[in-house]
Every structure is written in structure tokens, then in C-alpha cells.
C-alpha positions as CSV (number, residue, x, y, z in Angstrom):
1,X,77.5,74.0,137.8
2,X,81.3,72.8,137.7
3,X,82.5,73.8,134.7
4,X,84.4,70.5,132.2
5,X,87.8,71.4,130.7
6,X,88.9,70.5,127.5
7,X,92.7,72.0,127.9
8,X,92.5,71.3,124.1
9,X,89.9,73.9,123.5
10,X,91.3,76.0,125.8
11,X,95.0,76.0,124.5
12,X,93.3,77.3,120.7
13,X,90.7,79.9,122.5
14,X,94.1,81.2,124.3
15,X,96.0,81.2,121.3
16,X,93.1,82.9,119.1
17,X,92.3,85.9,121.3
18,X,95.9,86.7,121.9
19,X,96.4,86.6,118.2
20,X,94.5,89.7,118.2
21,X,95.9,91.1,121.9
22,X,98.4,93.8,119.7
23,X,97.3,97.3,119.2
24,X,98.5,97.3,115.6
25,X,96.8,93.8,114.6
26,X,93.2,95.4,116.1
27,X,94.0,98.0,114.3
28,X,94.7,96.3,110.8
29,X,91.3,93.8,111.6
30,X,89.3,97.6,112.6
31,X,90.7,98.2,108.9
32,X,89.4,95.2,107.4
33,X,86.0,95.3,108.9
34,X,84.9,97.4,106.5
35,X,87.2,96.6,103.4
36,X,90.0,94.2,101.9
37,X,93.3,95.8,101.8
38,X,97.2,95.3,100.7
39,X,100.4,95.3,103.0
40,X,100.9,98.7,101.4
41,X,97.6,100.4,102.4
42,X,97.6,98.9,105.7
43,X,101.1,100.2,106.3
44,X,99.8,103.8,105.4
45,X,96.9,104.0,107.4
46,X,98.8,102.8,110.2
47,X,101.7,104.1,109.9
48,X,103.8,101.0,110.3
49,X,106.6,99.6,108.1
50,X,105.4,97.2,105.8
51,X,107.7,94.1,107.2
52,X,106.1,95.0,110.3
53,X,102.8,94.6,109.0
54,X,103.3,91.5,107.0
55,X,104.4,89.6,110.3
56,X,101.2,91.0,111.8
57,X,99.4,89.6,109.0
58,X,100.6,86.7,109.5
59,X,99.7,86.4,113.2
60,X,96.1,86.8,112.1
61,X,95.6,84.3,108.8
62,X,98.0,81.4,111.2
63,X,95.3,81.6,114.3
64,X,92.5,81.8,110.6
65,X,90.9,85.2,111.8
66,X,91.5,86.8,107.9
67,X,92.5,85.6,104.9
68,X,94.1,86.5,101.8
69,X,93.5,86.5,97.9
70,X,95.6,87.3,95.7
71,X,94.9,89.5,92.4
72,X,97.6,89.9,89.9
73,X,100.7,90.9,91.3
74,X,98.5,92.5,94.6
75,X,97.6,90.1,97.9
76,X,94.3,91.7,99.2
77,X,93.4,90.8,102.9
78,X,90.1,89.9,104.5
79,X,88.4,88.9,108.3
80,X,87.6,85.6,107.6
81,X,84.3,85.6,108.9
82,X,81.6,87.7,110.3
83,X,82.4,86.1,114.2
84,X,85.4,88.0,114.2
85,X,83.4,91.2,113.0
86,X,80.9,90.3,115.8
87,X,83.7,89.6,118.3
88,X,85.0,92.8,117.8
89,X,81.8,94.6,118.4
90,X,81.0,93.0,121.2
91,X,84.5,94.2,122.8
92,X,83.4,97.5,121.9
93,X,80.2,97.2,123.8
94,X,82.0,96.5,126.3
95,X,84.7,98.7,126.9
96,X,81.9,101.6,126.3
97,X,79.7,100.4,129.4
């Protein structure tokens, strides 16, 4: 079967999956699989600076793999949808075989 290439669709499925090729963006979207969180409690359970995280942050909601919502003075971050959860998992399935 010859495979049809929409350089298009390639171009964003490049751009998505290096969006999340950084060890400290998989680690703030292994975070947020499991609950929203702020710059600041990213930056503590990662140990990274907080500028540092907010350009990570912003990696991730550009290429629309989390969002964010704010409450009060706080801006919470979430994966935007449960493909990304199941993206993730799959990688992990993988990497374990």
C-alpha cells in the first residue's frame, strides 16, 4: 500500500509531538494527568524556576495539548483532552516492552 502525503498534516503531527519531546514538559503533562495545577506548584514538584515553566507552558496550550482557566488571581492548568492522556500511556507501554 503506498502511503498519500498531506505535508500539511504532517508539518502539525511534527510540530505536536515535539511540543511534548522536553523532559520537563512530559513531566509537567505526567503532572497534569492526574490534576490541574499553577505555575507555582508545577515549579515545586519539578524543581524548575517558574519563568522556566511558564515558557513550557506555553509550548504545550500553543501546539492545544492543555489548557488553562483562570480562578481569581490563580491560572490552573489542564491536558486538554483525554488523547493526550492516552498518547501518553501508550508511550509508556511502549518503552516498558
Amino acid at each position: 500500500m503506498k502511503a498519500d502525503f498531506d505535508e500539511n498534516y504532517l508539518e502539525k503531527k511534527s510540530e505536536f509531538l515535539h511540543s511534548m519531546a522536553h523532559p520537563a514538559r512530559l513531566k509537567i503533562l505526567e503532572i497534569l494527568r492526574d490534576e490541574k495545577a499553577c505555575v507555582s506548584e508545577l515549579s515545586e514538584q519539578i524543581k524548575i524556576k517558574q519563568p522556566n515553566i511558564s515558557q513550557h507552558l506555553n509550548i504545550l496550550r500553543n501546539s492545544g495539548i492543555i489548557t488553562k482557566k483562570r480562578k481569581g488571581k490563580m491560572i490552573f492548568y489542564n491536558i486538554n483532552e483525554e488523547n493526550v492522556s492516552n498518547i501518553l500511556k501508550t508511550i509508556d507501554t511502549f518503552l516498558k516492552n
